[in-house]
C-alpha positions as CSV (number, residue, x, y, z in Angstrom):
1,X,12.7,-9.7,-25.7
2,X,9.0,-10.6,-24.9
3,X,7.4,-8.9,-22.2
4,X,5.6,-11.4,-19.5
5,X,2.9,-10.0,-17.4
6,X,3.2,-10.0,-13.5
7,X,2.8,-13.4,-11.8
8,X,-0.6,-13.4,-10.7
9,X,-1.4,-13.2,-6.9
10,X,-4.4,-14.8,-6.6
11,X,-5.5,-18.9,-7.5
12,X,-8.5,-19.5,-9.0
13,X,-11.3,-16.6,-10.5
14,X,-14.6,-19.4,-10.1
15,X,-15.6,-21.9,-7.7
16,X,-19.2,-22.9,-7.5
17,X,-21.9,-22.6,-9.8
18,X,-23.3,-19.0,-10.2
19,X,-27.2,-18.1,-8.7
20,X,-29.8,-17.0,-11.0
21,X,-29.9,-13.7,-8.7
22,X,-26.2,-13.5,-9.0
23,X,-25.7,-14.1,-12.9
24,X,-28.8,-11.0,-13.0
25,X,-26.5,-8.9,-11.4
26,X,-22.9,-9.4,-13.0
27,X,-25.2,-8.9,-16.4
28,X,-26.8,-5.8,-15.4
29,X,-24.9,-4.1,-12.5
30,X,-21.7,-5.1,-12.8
31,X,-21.4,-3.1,-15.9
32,X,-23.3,0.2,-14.4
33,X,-20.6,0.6,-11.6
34,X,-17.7,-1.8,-13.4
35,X,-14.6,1.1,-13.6
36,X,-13.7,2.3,-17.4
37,X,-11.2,1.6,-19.6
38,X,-8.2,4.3,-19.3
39,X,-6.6,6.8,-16.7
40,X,-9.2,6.8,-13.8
41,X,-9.9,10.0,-12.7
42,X,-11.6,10.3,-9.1
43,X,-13.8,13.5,-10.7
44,X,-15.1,11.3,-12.8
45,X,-15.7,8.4,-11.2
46,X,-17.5,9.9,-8.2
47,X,-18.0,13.5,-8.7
48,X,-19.6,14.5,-5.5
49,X,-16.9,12.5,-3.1
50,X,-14.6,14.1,-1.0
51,X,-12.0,11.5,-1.3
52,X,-11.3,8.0,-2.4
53,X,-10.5,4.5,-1.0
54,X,-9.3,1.6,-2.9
55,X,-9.8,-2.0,-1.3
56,X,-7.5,-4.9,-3.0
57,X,-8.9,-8.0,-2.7
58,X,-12.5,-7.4,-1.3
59,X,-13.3,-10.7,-1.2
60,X,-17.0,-11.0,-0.7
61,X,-17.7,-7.4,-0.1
62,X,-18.1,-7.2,3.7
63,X,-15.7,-4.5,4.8
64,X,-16.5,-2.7,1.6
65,X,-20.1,-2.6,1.6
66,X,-19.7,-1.4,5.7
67,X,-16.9,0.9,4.5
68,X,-19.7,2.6,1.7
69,X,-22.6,2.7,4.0
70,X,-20.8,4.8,6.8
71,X,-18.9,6.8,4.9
72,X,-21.8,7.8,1.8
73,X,-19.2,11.2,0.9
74,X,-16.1,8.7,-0.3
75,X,-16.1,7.0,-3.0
76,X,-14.7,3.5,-2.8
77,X,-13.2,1.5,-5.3
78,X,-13.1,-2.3,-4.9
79,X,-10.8,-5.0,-6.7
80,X,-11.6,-8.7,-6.6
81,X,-10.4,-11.1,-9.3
82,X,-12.6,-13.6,-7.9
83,X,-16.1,-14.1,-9.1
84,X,-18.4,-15.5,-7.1
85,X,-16.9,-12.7,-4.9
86,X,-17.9,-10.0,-6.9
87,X,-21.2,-11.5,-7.4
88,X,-22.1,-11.3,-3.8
89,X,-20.6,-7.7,-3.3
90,X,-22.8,-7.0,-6.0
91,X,-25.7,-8.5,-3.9
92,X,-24.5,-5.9,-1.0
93,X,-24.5,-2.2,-3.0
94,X,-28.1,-3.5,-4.8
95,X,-29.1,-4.2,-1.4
96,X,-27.8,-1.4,0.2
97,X,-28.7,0.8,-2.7
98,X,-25.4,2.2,-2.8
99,X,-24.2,4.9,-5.5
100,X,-20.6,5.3,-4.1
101,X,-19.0,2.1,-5.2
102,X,-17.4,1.0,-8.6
103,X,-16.0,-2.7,-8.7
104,X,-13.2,-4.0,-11.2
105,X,-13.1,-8.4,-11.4
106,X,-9.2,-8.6,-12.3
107,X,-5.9,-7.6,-11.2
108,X,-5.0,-4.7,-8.4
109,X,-1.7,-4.1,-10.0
110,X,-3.2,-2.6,-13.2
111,X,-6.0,-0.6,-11.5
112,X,-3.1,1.4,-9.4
113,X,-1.3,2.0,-12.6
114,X,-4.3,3.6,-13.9
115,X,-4.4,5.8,-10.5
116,X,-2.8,9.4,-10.7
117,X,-0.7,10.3,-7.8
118,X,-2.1,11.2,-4.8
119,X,-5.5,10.4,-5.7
120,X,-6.2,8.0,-2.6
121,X,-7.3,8.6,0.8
122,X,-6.8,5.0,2.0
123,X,-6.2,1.4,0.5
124,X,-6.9,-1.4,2.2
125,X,-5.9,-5.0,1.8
126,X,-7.5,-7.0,4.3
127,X,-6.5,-10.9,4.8
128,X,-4.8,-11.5,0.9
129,X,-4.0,-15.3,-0.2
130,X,-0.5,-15.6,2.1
131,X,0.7,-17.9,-0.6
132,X,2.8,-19.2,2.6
133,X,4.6,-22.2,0.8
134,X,8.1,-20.5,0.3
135,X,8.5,-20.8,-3.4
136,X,5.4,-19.5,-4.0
137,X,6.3,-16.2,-2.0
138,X,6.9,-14.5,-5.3
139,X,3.3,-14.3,-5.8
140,X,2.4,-12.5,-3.0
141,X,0.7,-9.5,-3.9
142,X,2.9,-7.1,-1.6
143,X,6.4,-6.6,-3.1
144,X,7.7,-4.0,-3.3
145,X,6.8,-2.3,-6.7
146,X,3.2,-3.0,-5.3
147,X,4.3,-0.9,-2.1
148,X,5.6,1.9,-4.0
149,X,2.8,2.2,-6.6
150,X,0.4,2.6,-3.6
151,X,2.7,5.1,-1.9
152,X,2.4,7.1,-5.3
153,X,-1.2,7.0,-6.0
154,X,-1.6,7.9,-1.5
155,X,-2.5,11.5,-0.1
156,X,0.3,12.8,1.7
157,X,-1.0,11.5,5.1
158,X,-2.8,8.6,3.7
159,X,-3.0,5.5,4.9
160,X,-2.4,1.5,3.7
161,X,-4.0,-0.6,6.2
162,X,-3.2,-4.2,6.0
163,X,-4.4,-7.5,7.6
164,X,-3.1,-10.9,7.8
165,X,-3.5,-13.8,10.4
166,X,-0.6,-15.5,8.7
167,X,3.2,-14.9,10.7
168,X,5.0,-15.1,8.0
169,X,3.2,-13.0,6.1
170,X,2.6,-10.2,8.3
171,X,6.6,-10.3,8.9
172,X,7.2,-9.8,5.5
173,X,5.1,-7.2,5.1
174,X,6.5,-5.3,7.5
175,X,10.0,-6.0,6.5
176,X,9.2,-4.2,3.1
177,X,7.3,-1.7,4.2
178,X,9.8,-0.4,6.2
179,X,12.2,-0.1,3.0
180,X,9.6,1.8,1.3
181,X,10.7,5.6,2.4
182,X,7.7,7.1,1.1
183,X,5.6,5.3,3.9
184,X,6.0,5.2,7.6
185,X,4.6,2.6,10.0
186,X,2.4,3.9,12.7
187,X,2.4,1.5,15.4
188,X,3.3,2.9,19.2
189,X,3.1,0.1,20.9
190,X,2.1,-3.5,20.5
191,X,-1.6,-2.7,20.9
192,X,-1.3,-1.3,17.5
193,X,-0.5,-3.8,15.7
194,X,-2.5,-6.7,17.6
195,X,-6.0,-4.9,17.2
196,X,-7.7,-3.9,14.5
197,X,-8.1,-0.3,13.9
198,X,-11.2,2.0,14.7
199,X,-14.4,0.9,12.7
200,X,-13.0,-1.9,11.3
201,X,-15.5,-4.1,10.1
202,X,-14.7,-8.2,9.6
203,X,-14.6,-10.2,6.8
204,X,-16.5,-13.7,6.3
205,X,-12.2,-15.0,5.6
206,X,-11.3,-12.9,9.2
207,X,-14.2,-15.1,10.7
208,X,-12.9,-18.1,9.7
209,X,-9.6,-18.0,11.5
210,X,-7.6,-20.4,9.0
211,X,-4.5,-18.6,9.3
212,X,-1.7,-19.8,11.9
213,X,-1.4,-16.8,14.3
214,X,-4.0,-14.2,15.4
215,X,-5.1,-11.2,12.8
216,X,-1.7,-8.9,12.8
217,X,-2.9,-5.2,11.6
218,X,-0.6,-2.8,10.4
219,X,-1.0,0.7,9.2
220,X,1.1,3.4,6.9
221,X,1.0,6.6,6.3
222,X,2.1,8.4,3.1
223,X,5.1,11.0,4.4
């Protein structure tokens, strides 16, 4: 029987036509801080950090480049499949002269896998395509093997810290995060899951406010 990859859970890679300033940088330093091929080993990757962060679907590199800047002992690793994305988080660690990011243009799934366990600190995954039509649900990016793969590659203690201003989406997420035993909701009270957490910074997509409900924020921690 023939193997088929994942469904992918994300739409298109490229919109609009690429800067000259942008096509600089995805030639020359994209591949300076692109991750390598193989197991990823945090020692390796940043060798002076005092933990790691992974951020799913960074979209144009606002909460990441924030994330980096306050907190210059973590090393954070960003995953975006699309391009023009990438290009302007580029923009932001030139900018910013940052030395404690590495960016991978593709699929989160396969960057997990290459994870060892309990390698992460946090992972966020702020405001990811809700895919909201119903047969499209499949290609959601959190199901379940997604939760647990996170849950594997968390700290004990860790957290996932996710965003969405879509109902439905935030419901099921919720829903199968609450089957996943390794990780435990955190929310005390309503509060918690209405506002976003401490030092969160927003993305250009949060701005926008195309969803159908307010942002819903919901954090786990690794047991």
């Amino acid at each position: 029987m023939i193997a088929h990859p994942p469904l992918r859970s994300y739409g298109r890679i490229k919109s609009r036509s690429l800067k000259p300033n942008q096509t600089r940088l995805l030639s020359e330093l994209a591949p300076q801080i692109a991750l390598p091929v193989g197991r990823l080993e945090p020692a390796t990757l940043f060798p002076k950090a005092k933990a790691l962060v992974l951020e799913i679907g960074f979209g144009s590199g606002e909460h990441l480049i924030a994330r980096a800047k306050a907190e210059p002992d973590r090393g954070f690793i960003g995953v975006e499949p699309f391009l023009n994305g990438l290009a302007s988080c580029l923009r932001g660690v030139e900018d910013a002269g940052l030395n404690n990011v590495r960016l991978h243009q593709g699929d989160a799934r396969e960057v997990l896998a290459r994870l060892p366990d309990a390698c992460l600190e946090a992972v966020y995954i702020l405001f990811p395509d809700p895919w909201p039509k119903a047969r499209h649900w499949k290609r959601r990016l959190i199901q379940p093997e997604v939760l647990a793969a996170i849950a594997r590659a968390l700290v004990p203690g860790g957290e996932m810290r996710f965003a969405t201003d879509w109902a439905h989406y935030g419901a099921w997420t919720l829903e199968l995060l609450l089957r996943e035993p390794k990780l435990e909701w955190l929310a005390q009270s309503a509060k918690d899951w209405r506002e976003p957490w401490p030092g969160h910074s927003p993305t250009r997509y949060q701005l926008k406010g195309l969803g159908d409900c307010l942002p819903i924020w919901l954090r786990a921690a690794k047991r």
